[in-house]
C-alpha positions in Angstrom: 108.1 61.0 143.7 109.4 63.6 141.5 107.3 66.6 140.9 106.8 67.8 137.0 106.5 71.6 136.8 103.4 73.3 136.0 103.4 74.5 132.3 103.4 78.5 133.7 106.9 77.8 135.2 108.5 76.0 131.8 107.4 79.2 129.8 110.0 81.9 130.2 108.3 85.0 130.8 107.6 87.5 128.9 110.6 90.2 129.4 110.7 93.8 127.5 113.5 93.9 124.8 112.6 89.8 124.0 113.0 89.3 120.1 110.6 86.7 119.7 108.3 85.1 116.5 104.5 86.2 117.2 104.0 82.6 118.4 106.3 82.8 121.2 105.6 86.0 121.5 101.7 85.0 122.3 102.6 81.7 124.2 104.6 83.5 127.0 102.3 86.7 127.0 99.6 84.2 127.5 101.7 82.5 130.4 102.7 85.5 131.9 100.0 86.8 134.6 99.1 90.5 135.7 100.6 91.8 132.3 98.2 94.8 131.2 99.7 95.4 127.8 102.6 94.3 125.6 103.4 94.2 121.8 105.3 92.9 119.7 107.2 95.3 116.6 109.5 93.8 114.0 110.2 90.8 116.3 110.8 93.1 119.5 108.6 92.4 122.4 107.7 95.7 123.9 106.1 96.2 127.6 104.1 99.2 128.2 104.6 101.3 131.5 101.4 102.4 133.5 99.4 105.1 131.9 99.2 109.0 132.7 96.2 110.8 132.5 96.9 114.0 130.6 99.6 112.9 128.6 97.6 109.4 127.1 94.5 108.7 129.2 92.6 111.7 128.4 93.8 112.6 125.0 93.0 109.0 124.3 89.2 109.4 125.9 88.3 112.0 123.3 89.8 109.9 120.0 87.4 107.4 121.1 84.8 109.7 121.6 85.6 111.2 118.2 85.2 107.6 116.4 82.5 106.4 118.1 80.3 108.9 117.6 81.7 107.9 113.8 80.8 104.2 114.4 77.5 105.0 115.7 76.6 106.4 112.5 78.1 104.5 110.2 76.6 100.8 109.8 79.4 98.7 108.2 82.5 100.0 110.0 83.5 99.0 113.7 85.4 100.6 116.4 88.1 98.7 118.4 89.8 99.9 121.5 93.4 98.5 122.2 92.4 95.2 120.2 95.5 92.9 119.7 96.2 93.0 115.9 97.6 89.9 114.0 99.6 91.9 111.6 102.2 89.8 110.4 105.0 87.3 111.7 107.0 90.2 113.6 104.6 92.2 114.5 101.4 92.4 116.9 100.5 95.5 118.0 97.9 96.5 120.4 97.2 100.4 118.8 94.6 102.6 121.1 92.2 102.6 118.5 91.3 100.5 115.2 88.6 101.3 113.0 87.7 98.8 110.1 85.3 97.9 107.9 83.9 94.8 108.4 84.6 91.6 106.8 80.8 91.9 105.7 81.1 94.8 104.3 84.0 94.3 102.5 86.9 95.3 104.9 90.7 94.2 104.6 90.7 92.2 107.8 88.8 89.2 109.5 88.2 87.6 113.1 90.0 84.7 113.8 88.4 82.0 115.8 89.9 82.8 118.9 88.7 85.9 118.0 91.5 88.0 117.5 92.0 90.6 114.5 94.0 88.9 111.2 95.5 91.3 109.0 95.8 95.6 108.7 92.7 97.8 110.3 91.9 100.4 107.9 92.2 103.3 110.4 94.7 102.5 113.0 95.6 105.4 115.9 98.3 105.9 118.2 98.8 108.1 121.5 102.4 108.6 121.1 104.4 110.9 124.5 106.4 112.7 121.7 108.8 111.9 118.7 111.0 109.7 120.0 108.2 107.1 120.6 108.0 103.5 118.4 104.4 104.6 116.9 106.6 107.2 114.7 109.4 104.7 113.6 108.9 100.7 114.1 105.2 101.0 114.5 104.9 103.4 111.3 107.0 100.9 109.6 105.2 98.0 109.7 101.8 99.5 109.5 102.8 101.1 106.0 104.7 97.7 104.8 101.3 96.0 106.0 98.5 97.8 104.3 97.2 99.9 107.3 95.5 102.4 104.5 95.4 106.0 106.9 97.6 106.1 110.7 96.8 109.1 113.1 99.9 109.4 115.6 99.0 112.3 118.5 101.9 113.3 119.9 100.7 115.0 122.9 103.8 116.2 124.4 104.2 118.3 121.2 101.4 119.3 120.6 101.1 117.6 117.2 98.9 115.5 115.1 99.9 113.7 111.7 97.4 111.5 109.8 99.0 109.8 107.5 97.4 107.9 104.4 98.5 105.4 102.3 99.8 106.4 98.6 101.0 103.9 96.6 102.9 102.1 99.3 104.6 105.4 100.5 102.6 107.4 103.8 101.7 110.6 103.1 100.8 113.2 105.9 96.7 114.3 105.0 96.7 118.3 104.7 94.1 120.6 106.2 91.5 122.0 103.9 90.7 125.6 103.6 88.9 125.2 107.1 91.6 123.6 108.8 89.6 120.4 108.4 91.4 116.7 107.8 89.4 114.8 106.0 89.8 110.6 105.6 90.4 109.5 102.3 89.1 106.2 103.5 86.1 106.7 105.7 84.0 109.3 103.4 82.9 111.8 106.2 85.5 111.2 109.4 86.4 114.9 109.7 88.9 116.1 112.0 89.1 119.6 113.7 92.5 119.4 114.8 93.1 122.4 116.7 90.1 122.0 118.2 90.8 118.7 119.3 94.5 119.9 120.7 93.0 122.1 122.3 90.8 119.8 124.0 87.5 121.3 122.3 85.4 118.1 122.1 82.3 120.5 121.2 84.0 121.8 117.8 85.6 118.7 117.3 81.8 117.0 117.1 80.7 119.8 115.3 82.5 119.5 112.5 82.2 115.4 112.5 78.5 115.9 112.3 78.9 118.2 109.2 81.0 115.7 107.9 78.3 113.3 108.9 75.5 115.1 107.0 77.4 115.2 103.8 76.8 113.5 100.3 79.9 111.6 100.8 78.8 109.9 104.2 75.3 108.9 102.7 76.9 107.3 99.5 79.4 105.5 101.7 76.7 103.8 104.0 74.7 102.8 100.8 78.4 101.4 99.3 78.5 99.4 102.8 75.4 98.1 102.5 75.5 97.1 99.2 78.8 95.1 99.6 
């Protein structure tokens, strides 16, 4: 008798470098077992190495702390942790954090039925090593060319943080105000102490957030949420 193959064996696995369509790129990502995390950017499949603590593991513990104490006080908008992100026929990305508005509410994306996020996350952040990584090049790319309307990158090794916002199809880096503060053009009251938070100051970095959470701005934004 001859034996068929199982199904995991006829998918090629998933290999760093692959250029694939998102399809294949999902088929053999879903065939390929004990893979933690891998994207996909302009057609490129991309396999990501273990994580380090200081360098992407911590820094990446305080963004989230940062917008969830955000989320938590802002009905309407939703927090997302390394969510795989539909973004378009190249390119599906799994960023560190997403933070949307929901479809209720009026947001730019939706669920699909499997569950999965369709379409560009309002807020999208990135723990990038340095420079030379993809979130400042083919990442940046297609989040702009997509729609994704503000894009933190951290580079950690540099000590550097650009938030970028969306300008008429061009990204823009945000500038400090008078106080040193970034403010989101998108999310009325997401305010960013970013020395503070380079510095690894979570207490002045939730300081100024809940100023920013106490202002005119916020309110009106919840009641725009709400009314949606």
């Amino acid at each position: 008798m001859v034996k068929t193959p199982s199904q995991l064996w006829t998918i090629p696995p998933l290999e760093n470098g692959d250029k694939l369509t998102r399809y294949e790129f999902e088929r053999r990502y879903n065939a390929t077992p004990n893979l933690k995390k891998a994207e996909l950017t302009e057609g490129i499949v991309y396999i990501m190495p273990a994580v380090r603590f200081r360098s992407h593991g911590q820094p990446h513990g305080w963004i989230l702390t940062w917008l969830g104490t955000y989320e938590a006080a802002t009905s309407g908008v939703a927090l997302g942790v390394e969510p795989t992100v539909r973004l378009d026929l190249d390119n599906e990305p799994q960023p560190d954090a997403v933070l949307l508005i929901v479809p209720e509410a009026g947001g730019q994306t939706r669920l699909s039925e499997d569950d999965y996020i369709e379409g560009a996350p309002e807020l999208v952040v990135e723990i990038a090593a340095s420079s030379a990584a993809i979130d400042l090049h083919g990442k940046k790319q297609a989040y702009r060319r997509n729609g994704v309307k503000e894009y933190i990158v951290w580079q950690v090794l540099d000590q550097k943080l650009t938030w970028f916002s969306l300008e008429q199809g061009e990204y823009l880096e945000l500038v400090p105000d008078n106080e040193g503060i970034l403010r989101s053009r998108v999310f009325p009251g997401l305010w960013l102490a970013a020395t503070e938070l380079l510095a690894g100051n979570m207490q002045g970095v939730l300081k100024v957030l809940q100023a920013g959470l106490q202002s005119p701005e916020h309110g009106d934004f919840i009641q725009k949420l709400g009314s949606d």
